[in-house]
C-alpha positions in Angstrom: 44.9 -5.1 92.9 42.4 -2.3 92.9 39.7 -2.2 89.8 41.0 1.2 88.4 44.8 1.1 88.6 46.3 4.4 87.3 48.5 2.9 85.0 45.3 1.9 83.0 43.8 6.2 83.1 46.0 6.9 80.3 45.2 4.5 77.3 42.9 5.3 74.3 42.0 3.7 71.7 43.3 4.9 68.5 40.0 5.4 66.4 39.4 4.0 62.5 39.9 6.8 60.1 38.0 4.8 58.0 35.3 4.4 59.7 33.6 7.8 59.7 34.5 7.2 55.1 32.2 4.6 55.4 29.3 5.6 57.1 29.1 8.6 55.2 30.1 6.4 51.8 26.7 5.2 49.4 25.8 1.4 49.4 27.8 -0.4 47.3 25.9 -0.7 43.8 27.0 -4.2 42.5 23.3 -6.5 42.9 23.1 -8.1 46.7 26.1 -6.2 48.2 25.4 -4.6 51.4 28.6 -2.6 52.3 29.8 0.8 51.9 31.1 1.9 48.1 34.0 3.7 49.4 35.6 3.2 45.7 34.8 4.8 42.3 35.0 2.8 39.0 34.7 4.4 35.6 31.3 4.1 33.7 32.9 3.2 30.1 33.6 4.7 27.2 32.0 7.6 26.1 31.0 8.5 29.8 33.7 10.1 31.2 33.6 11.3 34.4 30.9 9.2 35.5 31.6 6.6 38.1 30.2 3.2 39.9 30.4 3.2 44.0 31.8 -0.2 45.0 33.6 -1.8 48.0 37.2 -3.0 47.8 36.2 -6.3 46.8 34.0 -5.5 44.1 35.6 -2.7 42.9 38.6 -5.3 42.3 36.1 -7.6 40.6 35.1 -5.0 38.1 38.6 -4.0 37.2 39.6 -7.3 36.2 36.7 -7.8 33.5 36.7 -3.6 32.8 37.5 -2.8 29.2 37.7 0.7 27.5 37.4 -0.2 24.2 34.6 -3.1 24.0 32.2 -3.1 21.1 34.4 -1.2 19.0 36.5 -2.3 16.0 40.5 -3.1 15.5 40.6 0.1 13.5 39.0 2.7 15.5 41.2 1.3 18.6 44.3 1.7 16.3 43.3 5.4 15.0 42.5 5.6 18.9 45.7 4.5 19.8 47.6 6.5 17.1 45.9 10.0 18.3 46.6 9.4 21.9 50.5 9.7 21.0 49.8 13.5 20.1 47.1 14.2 22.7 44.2 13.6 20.4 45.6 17.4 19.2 45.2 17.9 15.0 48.8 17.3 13.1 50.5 17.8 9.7 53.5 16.1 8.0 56.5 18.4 7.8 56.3 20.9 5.0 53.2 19.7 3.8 49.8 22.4 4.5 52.0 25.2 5.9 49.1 27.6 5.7 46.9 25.5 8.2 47.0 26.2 11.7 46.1 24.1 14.7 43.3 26.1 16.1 41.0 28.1 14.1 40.2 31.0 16.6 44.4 31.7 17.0 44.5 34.7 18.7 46.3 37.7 16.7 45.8 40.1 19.3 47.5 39.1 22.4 47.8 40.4 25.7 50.2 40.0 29.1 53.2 37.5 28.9 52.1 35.9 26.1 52.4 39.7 23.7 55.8 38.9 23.0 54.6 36.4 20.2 53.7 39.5 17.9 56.5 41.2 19.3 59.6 39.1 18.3 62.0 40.9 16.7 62.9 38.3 13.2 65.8 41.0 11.5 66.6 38.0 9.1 63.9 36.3 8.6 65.0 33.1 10.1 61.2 32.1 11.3 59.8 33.0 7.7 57.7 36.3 9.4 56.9 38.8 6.5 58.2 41.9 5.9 61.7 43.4 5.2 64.6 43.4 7.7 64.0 46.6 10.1 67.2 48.9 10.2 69.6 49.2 13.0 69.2 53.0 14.5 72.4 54.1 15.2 73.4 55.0 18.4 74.9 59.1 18.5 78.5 58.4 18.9 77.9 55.9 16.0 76.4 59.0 14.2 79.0 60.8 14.7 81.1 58.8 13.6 79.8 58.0 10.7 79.0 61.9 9.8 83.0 62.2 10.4 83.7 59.7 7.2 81.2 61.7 5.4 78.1 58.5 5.7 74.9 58.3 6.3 73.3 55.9 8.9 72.3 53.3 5.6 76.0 52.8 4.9 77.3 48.9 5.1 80.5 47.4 6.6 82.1 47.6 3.0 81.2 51.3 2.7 82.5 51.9 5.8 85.7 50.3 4.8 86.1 51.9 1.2 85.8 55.4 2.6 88.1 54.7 5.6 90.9 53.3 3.3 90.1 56.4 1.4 90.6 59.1 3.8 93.5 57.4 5.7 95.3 57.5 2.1 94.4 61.2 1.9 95.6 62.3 5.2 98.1 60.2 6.0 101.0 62.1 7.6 103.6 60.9 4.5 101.1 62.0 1.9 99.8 65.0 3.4 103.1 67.5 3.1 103.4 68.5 6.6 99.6 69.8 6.8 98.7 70.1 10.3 95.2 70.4 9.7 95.3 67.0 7.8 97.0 65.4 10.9 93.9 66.7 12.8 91.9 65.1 10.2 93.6 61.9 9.8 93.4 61.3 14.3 89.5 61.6 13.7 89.2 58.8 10.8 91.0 57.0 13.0 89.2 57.6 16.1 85.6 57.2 14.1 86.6 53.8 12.5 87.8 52.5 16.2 84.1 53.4 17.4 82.3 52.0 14.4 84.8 48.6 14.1 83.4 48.5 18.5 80.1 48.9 17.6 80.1 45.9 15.1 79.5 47.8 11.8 82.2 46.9 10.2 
């Protein structure tokens, strides 16, 4: 057997990922330990974001005896507890302090995507916004329409249909005596009232 076969030119060994963690890693902090803290562990309470460098064993060590809440009492780990369900976030009973708000520097003035909040349309007050309901501009066929009953842009679904009852009455082909003019007449109320009853105003 020669002493460099070639079927032995192609292996490698596979190197540790870990190993290059853990020679950059700090010394694990727990008293007499000697190997690399390649694991964080939270300070405590009140000291977020600050954190121990252990190794695996001693990081498990410290998790088992680790407690958020020690030295504080049953009531401020209940009101602790009770805040956490909301995101420690400020909030009201229903109907009670309507007039508060949950920030204090609410921005009226808005800006991008979020404009549309001072932009909503509320015609019938559902969400309680001041003001009266703002009036529906009619469209020009609709004006037309409505100029052809003889009504103004402010008239409502029952004005609409009082006047149309009205003028069909007047011009109606066995009321009107043969007038050919009225038969004219009579084809636009009908034609107007089509457009409006389309348009959804009345």
């Amino acid at each position: 057997m020669k002493p460099y076969p070639k079927y032995f030119d192609k292996i490698r060994v596979r190197p540790d990922p870990e190993a290059e963690v853990k020679s950059r890693a700090p010394a694990c902090q727990w008293d007499g330990c000697k190997q690399p803290g390649t694991h964080k562990a939270p300070v405590g309470r009140m000291k977020e974001g600050e954190y121990f460098q252990f190794c695996f064993d001693h990081v498990r060590e410290y998790n088992k005896g680790f407690n958020y809440f020690s030295g504080l009492a049953d009531g401020e780990i209940a009101r602790f507890q009770k805040e956490a369900m909301t995101g420690h976030r400020p909030t009201w009973t229903m109907g009670s302090n309507s007039a508060a708000r949950s920030a204090p520097d609410f921005a009226q003035q808005r800006s991008g995507r979020a404009g549309y909040h001072n932009r909503m349309r509320d015609p019938h007050n559902m969400f309680g916004t001041a003001g009266a309901p703002r009036q529906r501009k009619a469209k020009p066929l609709e004006a037309k329409a409505l100029e052809t009953l003889g009504l103004d842009s402010k008239a409502t679904g029952a004005d609409i249909k009082a006047r149309y009852k009205e003028l069909v009455k007047r011009h109606h082909p066995d009321a009107n005596g043969g007038d050919r003019g009225s038969e004219d007449r009579f084809r636009d109320v009908l034609q107007a009232y089509r457009v409006l009853k389309q348009a959804g105003l009345c």
